[in-house]
VOGU-3710 file (C-alpha; in Angstrom, 3 decimals, decimal comma):
1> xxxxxxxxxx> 0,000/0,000/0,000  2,716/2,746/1,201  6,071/0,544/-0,786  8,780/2,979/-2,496  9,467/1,360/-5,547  13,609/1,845/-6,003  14,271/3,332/-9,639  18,093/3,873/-9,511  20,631/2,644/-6,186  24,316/3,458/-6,061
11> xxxxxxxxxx> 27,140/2,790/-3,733  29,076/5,703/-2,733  31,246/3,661/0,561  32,071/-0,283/0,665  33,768/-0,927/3,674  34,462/-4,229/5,554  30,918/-3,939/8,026  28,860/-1,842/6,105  28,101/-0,150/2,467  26,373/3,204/1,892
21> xxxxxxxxxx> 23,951/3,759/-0,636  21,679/6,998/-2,253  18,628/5,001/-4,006  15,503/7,325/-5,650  12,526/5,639/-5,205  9,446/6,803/-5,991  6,182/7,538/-3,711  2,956/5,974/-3,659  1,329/8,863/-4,990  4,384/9,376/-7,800
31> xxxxxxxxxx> 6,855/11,821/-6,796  10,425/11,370/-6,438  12,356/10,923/-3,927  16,374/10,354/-2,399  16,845/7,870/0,135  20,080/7,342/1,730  21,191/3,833/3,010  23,371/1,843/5,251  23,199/-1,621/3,987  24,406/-4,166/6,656
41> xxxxxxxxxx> 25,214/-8,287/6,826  23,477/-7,862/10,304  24,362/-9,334/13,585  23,067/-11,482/16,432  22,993/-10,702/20,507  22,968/-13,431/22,899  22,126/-12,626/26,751  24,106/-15,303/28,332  22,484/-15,927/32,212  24,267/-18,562/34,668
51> xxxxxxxxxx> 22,739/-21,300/36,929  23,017/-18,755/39,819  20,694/-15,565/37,825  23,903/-13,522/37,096  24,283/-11,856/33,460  27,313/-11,491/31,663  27,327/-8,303/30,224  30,670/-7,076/28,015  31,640/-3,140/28,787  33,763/-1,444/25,750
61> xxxxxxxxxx> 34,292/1,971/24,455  32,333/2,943/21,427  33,531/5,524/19,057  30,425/6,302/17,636  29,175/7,521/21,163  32,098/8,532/22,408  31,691/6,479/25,650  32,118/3,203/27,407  28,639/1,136/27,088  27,414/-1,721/29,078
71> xxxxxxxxxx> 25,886/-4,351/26,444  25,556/-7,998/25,617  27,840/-10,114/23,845  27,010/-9,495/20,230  28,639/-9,562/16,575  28,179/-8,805/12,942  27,192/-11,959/11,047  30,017/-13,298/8,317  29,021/-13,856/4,686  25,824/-16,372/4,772
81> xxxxxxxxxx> 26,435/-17,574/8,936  23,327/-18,742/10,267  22,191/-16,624/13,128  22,500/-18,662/15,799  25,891/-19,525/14,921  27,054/-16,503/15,186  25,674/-16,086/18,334  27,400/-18,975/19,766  30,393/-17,705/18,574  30,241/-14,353/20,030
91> xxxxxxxxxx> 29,141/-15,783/23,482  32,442/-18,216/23,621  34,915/-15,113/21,624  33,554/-12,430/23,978  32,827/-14,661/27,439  34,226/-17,875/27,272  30,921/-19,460/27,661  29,088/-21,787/25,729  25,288/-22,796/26,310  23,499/-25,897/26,604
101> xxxxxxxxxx> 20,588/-24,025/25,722  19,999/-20,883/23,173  16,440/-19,469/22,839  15,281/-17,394/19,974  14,194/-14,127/21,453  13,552/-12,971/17,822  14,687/-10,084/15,654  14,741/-6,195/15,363  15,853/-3,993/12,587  18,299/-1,678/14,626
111> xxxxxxxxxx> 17,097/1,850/12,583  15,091/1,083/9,718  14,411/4,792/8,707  18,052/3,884/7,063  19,635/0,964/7,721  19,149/-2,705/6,574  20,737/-3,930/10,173  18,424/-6,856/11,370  19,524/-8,141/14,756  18,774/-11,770/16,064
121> xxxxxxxxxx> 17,973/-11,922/19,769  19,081/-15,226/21,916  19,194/-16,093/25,847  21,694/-18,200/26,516  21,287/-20,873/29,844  23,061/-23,902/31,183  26,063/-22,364/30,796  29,642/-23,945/30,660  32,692/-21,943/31,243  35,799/-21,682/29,169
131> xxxxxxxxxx> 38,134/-18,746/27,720  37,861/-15,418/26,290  39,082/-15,269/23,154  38,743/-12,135/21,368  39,337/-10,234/18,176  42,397/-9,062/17,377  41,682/-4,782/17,694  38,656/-6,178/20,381  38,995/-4,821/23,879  36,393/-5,542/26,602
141> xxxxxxxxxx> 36,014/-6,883/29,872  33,125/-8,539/31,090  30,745/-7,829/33,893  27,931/-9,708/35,870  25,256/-8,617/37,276  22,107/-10,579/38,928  19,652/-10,740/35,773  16,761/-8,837/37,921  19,463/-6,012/38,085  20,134/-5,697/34,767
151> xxxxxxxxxx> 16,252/-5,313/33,996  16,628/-2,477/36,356  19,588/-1,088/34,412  17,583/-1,093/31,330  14,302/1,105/32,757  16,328/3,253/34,748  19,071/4,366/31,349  21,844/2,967/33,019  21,726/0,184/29,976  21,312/2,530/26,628
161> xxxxxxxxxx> 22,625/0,093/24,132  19,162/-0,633/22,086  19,840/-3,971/21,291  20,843/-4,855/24,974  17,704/-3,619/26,543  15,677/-5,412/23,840  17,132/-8,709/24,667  17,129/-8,267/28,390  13,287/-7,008/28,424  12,354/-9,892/26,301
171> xxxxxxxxxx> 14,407/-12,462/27,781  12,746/-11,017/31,019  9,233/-11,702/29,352  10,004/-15,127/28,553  11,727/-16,576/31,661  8,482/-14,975/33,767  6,098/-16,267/31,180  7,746/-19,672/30,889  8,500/-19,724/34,766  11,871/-21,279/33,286
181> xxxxxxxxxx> 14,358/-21,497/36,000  17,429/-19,998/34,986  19,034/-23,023/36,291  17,548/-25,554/35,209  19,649/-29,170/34,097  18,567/-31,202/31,554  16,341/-29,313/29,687  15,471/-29,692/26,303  18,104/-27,620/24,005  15,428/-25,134/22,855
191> x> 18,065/-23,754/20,106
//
């Protein structure tokens, strides 16, 4: 009913996360228009919660902000990596951890008004403990926090990283809807 059909699209930027594109597209009631783009691989988020309720949140500088951010383990997905894989990966390169059981907690688009970013959302439980291994040029440290806390962080700003207070609100939603105890052994691997 409202779709922009795209009559022309060209790449001004390709760089190694992202490309940037001006497209004219025109209305749904004719006219012209410029729309300028980010396209982006995407990424995946995992909110990885141990057997005793704490979070593992990672705590880095970002340039684009200019300041040190609180947020869940998260990275871009590589050239046709399935979601969850990537989520894995960035739980065991960012924590050391690795999960006996991912949920889907679904997707967002991180800014649609220009961006082609679609996140996936996991929780990750039943957690088993191993090493950091980071990028090379990465540098984080992670935090824990009890998991009600962090909920608390997100409503009261202290958490401002969108994709971090997604996850945490809806892994919130599902481990009071499920009454899933964040502990839990031998559960079904719901990933």
């Amino acid at each position: 009913m409202y779709d922009e059909k795209k009559l022309k699209d060209e790449c001004l930027f390709k760089g190694r996360v992202f490309e940037v594109h001006v497209a004219q597209v025109q209305l749904p009631d004719g006219r012209l228009a410029r729309r300028e783009l980010v396209k982006h691989r995407g990424g995946a988020c995992v909110i990885p919660i141990d057997a005793n309720g704490q979070a593992c949140l990672v705590e880095q500088f970002r340039i684009a902000t200019g300041q040190t951010l609180l947020e869940i383990p998260a990275g871009k997905l590589e050239e046709g990596e399935d979601p969850l894989e990537c989520a894995r990966r960035e739980l065991a390169e960012e924590t050391g951890y690795s999960a006996g059981r991912i949920i889907s907690l679904g997707m967002c688009w991180s800014s649609p008004g220009f961006s082609s970013e679609r996140l996936y959302l996991y929780l990750a439980l039943d957690l088993k403990n191993g090493r950091q291994h980071l990028d090379d040029g990465e540098f984080l440290s992670c935090r824990t926090f009890p998991f009600s806390e962090t909920v608390r962080m997100v409503l009261d700003g202290e958490i401002s990283d969108a994709k971090s207070q997604i996850a945490i609100l809806k892994a919130n939603q599902y481990l009071s809807a499920t009454q899933t105890p964040v502990g839990r052994k031998g559960a079904v691997n719901e990933s």
